[in-house]
C-alpha positions in Angstrom: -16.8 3.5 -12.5 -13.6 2.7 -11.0 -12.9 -0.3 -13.2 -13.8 1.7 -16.5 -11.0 4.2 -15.5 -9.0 0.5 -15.1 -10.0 -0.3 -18.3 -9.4 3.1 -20.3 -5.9 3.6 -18.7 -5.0 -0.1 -19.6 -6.5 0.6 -23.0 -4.4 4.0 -23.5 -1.2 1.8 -22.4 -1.6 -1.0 -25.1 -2.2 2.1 -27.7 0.6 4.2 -26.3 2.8 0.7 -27.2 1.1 0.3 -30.5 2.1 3.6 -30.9 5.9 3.0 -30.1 6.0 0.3 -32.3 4.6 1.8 -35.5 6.8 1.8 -38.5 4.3 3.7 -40.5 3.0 7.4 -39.7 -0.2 7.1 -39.6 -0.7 4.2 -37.9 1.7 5.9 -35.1 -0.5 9.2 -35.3 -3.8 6.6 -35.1 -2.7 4.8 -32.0 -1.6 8.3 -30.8 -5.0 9.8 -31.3 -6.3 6.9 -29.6 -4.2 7.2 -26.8 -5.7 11.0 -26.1 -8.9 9.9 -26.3 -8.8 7.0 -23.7 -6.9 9.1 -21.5 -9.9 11.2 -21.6 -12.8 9.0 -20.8 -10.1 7.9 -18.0 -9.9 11.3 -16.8 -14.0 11.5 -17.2 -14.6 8.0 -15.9 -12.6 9.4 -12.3 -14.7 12.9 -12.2 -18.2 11.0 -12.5 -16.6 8.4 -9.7 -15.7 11.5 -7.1 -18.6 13.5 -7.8 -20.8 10.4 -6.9 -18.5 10.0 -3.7 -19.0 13.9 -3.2 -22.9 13.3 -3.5 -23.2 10.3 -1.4 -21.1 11.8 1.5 -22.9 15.1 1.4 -26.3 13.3 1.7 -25.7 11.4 4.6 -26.6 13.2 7.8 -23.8 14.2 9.8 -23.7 13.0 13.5 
């Protein structure tokens, strides 16, 4: 799950300088949007990650 949260941040950078480079509006305000939402399944990606970490440390006996 790590490298998804690679990928979506990557993703939202390349979108973030589509974005920059628009000349037209709504291409600027699509790369935008996109930026948000891989931002967000980068954010989502990370919380599954440390919740399975959480999970996996609190099942294993302690010493």
């Amino acid at each position: 799950m790590a490298q998804d949260a690679i990928f979506y941040r990557a993703q939202a950078a390349k979108a973030r300088e589509e974005a920059g480079a628009a000349v037209l509006d709504n291409v600027r305000d699509r790369a935008l949007r996109s930026v948000a939402a891989f931002e967000t399944m980068a954010a989502s990606a990370e919380r599954v990650t440390k919740q399975r970490e959480d999970r996996k440390i609190a099942a294993t006996p302690s010493e």
